[in-house]
C-alpha positions in Angstrom: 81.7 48.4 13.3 81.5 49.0 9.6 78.5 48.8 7.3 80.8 48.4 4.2 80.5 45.3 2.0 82.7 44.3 -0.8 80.8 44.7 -4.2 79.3 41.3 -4.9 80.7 39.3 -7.7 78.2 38.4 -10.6 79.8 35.3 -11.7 79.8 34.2 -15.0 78.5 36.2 -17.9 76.9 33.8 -20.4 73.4 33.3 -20.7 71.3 30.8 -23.0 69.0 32.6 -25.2 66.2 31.0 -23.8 67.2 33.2 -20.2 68.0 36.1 -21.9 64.6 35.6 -23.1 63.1 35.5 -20.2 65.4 37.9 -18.2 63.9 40.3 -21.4 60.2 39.5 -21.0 60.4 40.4 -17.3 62.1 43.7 -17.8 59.4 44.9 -20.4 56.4 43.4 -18.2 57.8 45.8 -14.9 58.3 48.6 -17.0 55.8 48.6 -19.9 52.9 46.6 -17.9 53.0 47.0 -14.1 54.8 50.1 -13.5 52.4 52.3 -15.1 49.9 50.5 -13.2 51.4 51.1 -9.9 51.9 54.8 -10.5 48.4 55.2 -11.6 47.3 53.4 -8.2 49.6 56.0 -6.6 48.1 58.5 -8.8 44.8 57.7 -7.1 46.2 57.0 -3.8 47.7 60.1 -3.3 44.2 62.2 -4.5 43.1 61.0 -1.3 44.9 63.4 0.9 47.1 63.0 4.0 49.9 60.6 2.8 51.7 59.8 6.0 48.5 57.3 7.0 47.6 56.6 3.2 48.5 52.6 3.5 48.0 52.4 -0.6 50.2 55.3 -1.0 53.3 54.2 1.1 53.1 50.5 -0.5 52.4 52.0 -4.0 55.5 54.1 -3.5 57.7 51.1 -1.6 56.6 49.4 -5.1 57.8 51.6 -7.4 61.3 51.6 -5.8 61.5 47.8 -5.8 60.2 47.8 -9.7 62.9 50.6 -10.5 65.5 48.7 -8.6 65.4 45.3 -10.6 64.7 47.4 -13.9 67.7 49.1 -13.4 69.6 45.9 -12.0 68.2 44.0 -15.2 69.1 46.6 -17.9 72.8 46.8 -16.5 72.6 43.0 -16.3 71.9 42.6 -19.7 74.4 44.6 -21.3 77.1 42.8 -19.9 75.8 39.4 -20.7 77.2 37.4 -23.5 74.6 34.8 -25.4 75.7 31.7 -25.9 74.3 31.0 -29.3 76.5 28.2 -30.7 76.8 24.2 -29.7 80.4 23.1 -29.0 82.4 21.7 -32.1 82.8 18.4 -29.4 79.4 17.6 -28.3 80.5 14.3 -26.9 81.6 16.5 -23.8 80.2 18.6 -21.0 80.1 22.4 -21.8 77.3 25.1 -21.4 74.4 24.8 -22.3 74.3 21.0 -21.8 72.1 19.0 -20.6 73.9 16.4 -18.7 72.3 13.1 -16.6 74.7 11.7 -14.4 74.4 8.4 -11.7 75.8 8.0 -8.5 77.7 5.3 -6.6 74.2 3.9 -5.7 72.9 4.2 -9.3 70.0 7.6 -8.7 70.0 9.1 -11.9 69.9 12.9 -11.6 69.5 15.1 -14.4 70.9 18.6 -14.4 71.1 21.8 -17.7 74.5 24.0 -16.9 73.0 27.8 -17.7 74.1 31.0 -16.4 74.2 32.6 -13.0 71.3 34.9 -13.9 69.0 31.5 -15.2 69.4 28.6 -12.4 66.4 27.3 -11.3 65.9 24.4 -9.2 62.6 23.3 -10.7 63.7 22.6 -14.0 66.7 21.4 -13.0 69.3 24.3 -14.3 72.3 24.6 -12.0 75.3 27.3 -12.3 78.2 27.1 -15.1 79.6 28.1 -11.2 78.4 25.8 -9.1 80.4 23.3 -7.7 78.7 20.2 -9.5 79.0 22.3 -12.8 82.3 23.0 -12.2 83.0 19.2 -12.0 81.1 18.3 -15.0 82.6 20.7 -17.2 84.8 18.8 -20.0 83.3 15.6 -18.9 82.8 12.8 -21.8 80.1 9.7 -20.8 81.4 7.3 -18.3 83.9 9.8 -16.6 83.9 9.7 -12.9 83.0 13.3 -11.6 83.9 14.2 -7.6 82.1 17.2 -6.8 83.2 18.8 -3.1 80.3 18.9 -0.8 80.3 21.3 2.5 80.0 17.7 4.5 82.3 15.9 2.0 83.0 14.3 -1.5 80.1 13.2 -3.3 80.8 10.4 -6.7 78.9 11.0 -10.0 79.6 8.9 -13.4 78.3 10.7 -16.5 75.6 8.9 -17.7 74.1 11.1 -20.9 75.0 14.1 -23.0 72.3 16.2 -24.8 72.6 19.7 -26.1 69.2 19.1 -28.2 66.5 18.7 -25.4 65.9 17.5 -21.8 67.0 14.7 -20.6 64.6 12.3 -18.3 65.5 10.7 -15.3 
């Protein structure tokens, strides 16, 4: 059997500056705040002598390959990216960056942000510009029906509310 795996795809490449942001703040945190810290632990770890039983060494150095793997994964990242700065000219419909609060058939409002594939987060509500419910929503105007494809079926939004100023509430 083969251990080869297709090179995953990355998905879209727009990012809010708000995630860029953040995506930013974390790559100078691991590499100007806790990866000096970590080596100086393993510094210190190592100044203890054998390393094959040293727990603190062989974490500290399991450590520093995950921080140098999601700096290095965050600096490519970032180059390719492209910030989304500017609002649509048509704000009246659905495209990144909005904030969007739709109904369903039994009237639960839900309220979801479209960001990039590098920003979703469930807690404040962001979803994928790739996710299936994104996907249905894009070029939506208020009152549209939207059908998003579910693994166990069809599910019926309407668009409720569009805002590319600030959050929506349910």
């Amino acid at each position: 059997m083969s251990r080869y795996r297709p090179p995953r795809r990355h998905g879209s490449p727009y990012i809010t500056p708000e995630g860029e942001a953040r995506m930013r703040a974390e790559l100078h945190e691991l590499w100007k705040v806790e990866r000096p810290r970590v080596t100086q632990e393993v510094s210190d770890a190592a100044k203890q002598g054998d390393r094959s039983e040293n727990a603190e060494y062989i974490y500290g150095k399991k450590r520093l390959r995950q921080i140098d793997s999601r700096v290095r994964f965050l600096t490519k990242r970032l180059e390719k990216l492209q910030v989304v700065h500017a609002r649509p000219d048509d704000q009246s419909r659905v495209f990144f960056g909005a904030w969007v609060r739709v109904v369903d058939e039994d009237e639960s409002p839900r309220v979801f942000r479209i960001v990039g594939t590098d920003e979703f987060d469930v807690d404040p509500r962001y979803i994928s510009v790739d996710s299936p419910m994104a996907r249905a929503l894009l070029k939506k105007q208020v009152d549209d029906e939207v059908i998003v494809r579910l693994p166990d079926g069809e599910a019926v939004y309407y668009v409720d509310q569009i805002s590319y100023d600030e959050a929506l509430v349910l």
